[in-house]
ZAMARGU-4260 file (C-alpha; in steps of 0.2 Angstrom, whole numbers, plus 5000, padded with zeros to 4 digits):
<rodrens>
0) 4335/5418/4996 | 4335/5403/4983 | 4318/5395/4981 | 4327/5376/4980 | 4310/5368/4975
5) 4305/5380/4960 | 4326/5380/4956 | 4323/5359/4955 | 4306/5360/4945 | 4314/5372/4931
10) 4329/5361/4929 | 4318/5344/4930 | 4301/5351/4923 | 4292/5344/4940 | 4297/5336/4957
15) 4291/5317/4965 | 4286/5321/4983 | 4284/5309/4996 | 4270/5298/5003 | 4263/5293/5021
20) 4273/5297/5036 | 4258/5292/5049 | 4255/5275/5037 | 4273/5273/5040 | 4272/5276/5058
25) 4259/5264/5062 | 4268/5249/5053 | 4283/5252/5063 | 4274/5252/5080 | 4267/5267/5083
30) 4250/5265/5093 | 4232/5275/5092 | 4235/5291/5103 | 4253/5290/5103 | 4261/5305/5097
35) 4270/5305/5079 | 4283/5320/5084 | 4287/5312/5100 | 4296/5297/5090 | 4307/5310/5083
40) 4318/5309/5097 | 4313/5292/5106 | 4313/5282/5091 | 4324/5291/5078 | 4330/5279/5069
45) 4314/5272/5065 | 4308/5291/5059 | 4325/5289/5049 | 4322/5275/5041 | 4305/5278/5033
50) 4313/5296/5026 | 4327/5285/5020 | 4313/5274/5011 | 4306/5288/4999 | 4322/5293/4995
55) 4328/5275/4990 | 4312/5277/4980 | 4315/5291/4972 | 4307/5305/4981 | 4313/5321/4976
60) 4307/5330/4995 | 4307/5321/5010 | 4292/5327/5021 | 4297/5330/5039 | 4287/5321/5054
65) 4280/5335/5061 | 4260/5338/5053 | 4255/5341/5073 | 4271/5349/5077 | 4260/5364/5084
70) 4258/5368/5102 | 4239/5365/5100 | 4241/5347/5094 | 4257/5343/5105 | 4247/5349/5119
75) 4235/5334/5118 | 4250/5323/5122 | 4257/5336/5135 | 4270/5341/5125 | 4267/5360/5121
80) 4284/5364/5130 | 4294/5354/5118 | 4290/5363/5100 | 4305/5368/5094 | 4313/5353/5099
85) 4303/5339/5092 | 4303/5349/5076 | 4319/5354/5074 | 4323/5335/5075 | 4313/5331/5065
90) 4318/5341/5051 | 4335/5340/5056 | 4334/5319/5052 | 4326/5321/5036 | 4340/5334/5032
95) 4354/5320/5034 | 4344/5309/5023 | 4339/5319/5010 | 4357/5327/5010 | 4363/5340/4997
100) 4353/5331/4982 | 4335/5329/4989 | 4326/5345/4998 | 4316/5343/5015 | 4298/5349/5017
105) 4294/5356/5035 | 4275/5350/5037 | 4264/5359/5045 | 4247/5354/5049 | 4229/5361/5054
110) 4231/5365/5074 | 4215/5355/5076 | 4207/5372/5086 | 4191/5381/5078 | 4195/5397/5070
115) 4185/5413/5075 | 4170/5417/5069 | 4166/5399/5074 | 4177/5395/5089 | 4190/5406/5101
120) 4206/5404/5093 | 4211/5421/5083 | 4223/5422/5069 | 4235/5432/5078 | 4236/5416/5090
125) 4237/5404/5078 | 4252/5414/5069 | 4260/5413/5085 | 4257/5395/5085 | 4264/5392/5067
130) 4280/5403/5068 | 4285/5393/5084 | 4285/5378/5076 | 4291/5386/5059 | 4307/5391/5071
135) 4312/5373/5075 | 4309/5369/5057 | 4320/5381/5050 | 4333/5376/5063 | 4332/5360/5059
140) 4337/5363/5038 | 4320/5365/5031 | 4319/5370/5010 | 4304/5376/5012 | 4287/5374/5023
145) 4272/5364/5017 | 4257/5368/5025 | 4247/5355/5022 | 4225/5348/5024 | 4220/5363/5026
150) 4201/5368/5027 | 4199/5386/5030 | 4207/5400/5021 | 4208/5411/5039 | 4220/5396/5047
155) 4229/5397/5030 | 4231/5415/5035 | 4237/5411/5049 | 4251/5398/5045 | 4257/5410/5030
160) 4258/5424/5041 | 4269/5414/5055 | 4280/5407/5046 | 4285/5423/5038 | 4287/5429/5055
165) 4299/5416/5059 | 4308/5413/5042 | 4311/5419/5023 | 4311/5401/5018 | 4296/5400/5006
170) 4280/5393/5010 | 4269/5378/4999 | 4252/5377/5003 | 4239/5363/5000 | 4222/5360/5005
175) 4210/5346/5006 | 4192/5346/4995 | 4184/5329/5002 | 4167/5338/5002 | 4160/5337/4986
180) 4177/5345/4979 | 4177/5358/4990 | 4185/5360/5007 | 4173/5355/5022 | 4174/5374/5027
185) 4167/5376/5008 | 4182/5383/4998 | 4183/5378/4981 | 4200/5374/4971 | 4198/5391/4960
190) 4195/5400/4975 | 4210/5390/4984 | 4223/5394/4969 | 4218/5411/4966 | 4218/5418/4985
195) 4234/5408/4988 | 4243/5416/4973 | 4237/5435/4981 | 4247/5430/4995 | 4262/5427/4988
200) 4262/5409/4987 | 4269/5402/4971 | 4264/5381/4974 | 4248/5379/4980 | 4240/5360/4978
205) 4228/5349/4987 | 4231/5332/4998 | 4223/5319/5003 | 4205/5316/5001 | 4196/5302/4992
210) 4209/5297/4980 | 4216/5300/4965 | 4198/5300/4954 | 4194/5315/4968 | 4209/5324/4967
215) 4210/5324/4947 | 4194/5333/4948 | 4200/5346/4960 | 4217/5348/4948 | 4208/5350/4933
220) 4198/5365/4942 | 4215/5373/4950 | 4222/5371/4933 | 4208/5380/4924 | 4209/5395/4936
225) 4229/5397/4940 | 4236/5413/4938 | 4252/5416/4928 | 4267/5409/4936 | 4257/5398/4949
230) 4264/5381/4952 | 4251/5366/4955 | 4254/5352/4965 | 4245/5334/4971 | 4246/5323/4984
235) 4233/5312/4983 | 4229/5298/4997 | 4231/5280/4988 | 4216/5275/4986 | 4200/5273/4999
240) 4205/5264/5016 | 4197/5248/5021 | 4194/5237/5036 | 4202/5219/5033 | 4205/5208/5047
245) 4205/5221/5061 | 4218/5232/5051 | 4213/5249/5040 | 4222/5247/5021 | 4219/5257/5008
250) 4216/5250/4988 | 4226/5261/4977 | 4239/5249/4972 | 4257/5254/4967 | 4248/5254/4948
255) 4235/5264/4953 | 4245/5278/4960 | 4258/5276/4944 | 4244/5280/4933 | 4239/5297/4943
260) 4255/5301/4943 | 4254/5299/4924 | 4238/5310/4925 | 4242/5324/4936 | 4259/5328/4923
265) 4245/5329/4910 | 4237/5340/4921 | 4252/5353/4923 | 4255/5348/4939 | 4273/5349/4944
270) 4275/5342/4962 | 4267/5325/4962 | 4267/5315/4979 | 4255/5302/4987 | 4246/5305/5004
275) 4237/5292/5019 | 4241/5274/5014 | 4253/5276/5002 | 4272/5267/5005 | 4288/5270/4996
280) 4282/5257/4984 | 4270/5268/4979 | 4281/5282/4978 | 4294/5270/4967 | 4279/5265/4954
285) 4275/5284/4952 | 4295/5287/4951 | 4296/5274/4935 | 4281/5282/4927 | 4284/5299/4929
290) 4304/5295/4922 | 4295/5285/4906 | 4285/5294/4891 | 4270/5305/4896 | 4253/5303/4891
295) 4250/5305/4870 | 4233/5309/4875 | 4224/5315/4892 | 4207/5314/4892 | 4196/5318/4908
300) 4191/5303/4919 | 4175/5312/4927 | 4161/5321/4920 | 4165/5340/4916 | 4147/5344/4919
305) 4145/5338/4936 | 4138/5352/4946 | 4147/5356/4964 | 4136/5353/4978 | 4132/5370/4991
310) 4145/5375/5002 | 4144/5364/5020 | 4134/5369/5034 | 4140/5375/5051 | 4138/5358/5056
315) 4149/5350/5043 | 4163/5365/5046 | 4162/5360/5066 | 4165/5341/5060 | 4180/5347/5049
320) 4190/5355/5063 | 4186/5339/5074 | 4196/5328/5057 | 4210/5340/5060 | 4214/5332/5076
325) 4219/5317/5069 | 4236/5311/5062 | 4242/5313/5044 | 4243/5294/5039
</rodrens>
């Protein structure tokens, strides 16, 4: 099996992902409590054309519409008999964008169900739960899986161990450390990098959370603790949303996230993308920068002798799977 994303970052020296797909969604019509994969087959065309917009913009991977594609998140919008069909669509239009040039990410979000110790739902059954939606991926003409805001190690475990039930393709991890740089189930980014490269997991990342000042911190950390041949990559959200005139927008402007981008190469990082609130002119800022001369000098933007606040409580973990049920935007 060819790894297509690590073939690319050794020809390239690193890979532009893509941005929001739920940011993207919304613009074009989709409502609160609508489903995102649903619109894979009733409005495909819209679904095609924001995929075609990151890759007009420069996007090396095109993310597939499918971060609640599980049976557990379709099953709040009565949809857990159609898992393997909404993702393979999905998957299966991004793969008629992105064409032979550009490789397609098969997203695969939190299941929004509490894992054992603290809720019911086992690792065994969340595996089920991944490799089902992992199958329609792969038939649709995935390059590779990204697993993606994740809080908890065990559902990590779970989405690793399923989609290698269900495919050979390999499998990107990232998770989100909103909590005082950790993750709200209190996993820090050394811990992160270091477990996910005992698994086998070559890229291993975080998304999301609090914006780029956030995630340079967490980058930094992963940097400091990756083992040999691990491959770091960073998807930050642009910026912090805001409420203006009965509409949430985010303040990280195209120049914003160009600078990150800028960052994150200095960093090591070698899969940059964007996260919630960020467009394809975002992604087309960060696509001049990254293709212009790096950094002649990185120096940190935080204060290295910040201490990390304690792990979360119980409470904060139970309010953590709760943010799970919500759309990637």
């Amino acid at each position: 099996m060819t790894d297509r994303l690590l073939d690319l970052i050794q020809r390239q020296g690193l890979a532009l992902g893509d941005g929001a797909m739920g940011t993207m969604l919304q613009r074009a019509g989709l409502t609160d409590g609508g489903s995102p994969e649903l619109w894979n087959v009733t409005h495909a065309d819209a679904v095609r054309a924001i995929y075609q917009g990151y890759a007009d913009a420069g996007s090396d991977i095109i993310t597939t519409n499918t971060f609640g594609g599980t049976h557990y998140r379709l099953k709040l919008h009565h949809l857990q008999d159609r898992v393997f069909e909404l993702n393979q669509a999905a998957a299966a239009l991004a793969r008629a964008v992105a064409g032979a040039d550009k490789l397609v990410a098969g997203s695969v979000g939190p299941t929004g169900e509490l894992m054992e110790p603290i809720g019911p739902l086992t690792i065994d059954e969340a595996a089920a739960a991944f490799a089902e939606q992992a199958a329609g991926l792969a038939a649709g003409g995935v390059d590779f899986f990204l697993v993606e805001t994740m809080s908890s190690l065990d559902e990590v475990q779970a989405a690793v161990q399923g989609i290698r039930q269900a495919s050979d393709l390999p499998v990107v991890v990232t998770m989100t450390f909103d909590t005082n740089f950790r993750t709200m189930m209190g996993v820090t980014p050394a811990q992160a990098v270091q477990t996910l490269h005992g698994w086998g997991v070559t890229v291993i990342g975080a998304n999301c959370g609090n914006g780029p000042a956030e995630i340079e911190r967490i980058m930094w950390e992963m940097a400091q603790a990756r083992p040999a041949g691990a491959v770091l990559m960073a998807q930050s959200n642009a910026g912090l949303p805001r409420w203006h005139d009965g509409e949430i927008s985010y303040d990280g402007t195209p120049d914003v996230m160009a600078g990150y981008a800028q960052r994150m190469r200095a960093l090591g990082v070698q899969v940059i993308g964007a996260c919630c609130g960020s467009t394809p002119d975002h992604l087309a800022a960060m696509r001049r920068a990254l293709d212009g001369p790096p950094l002649a000098h990185y120096e940190p933007a935080f204060d290295l002798s910040q201490e990390q606040a304690k792990p979360p409580t119980d409470s904060a973990a139970r309010r953590a799977a709760r943010r799970t049920q919500r759309t990637e935007s």
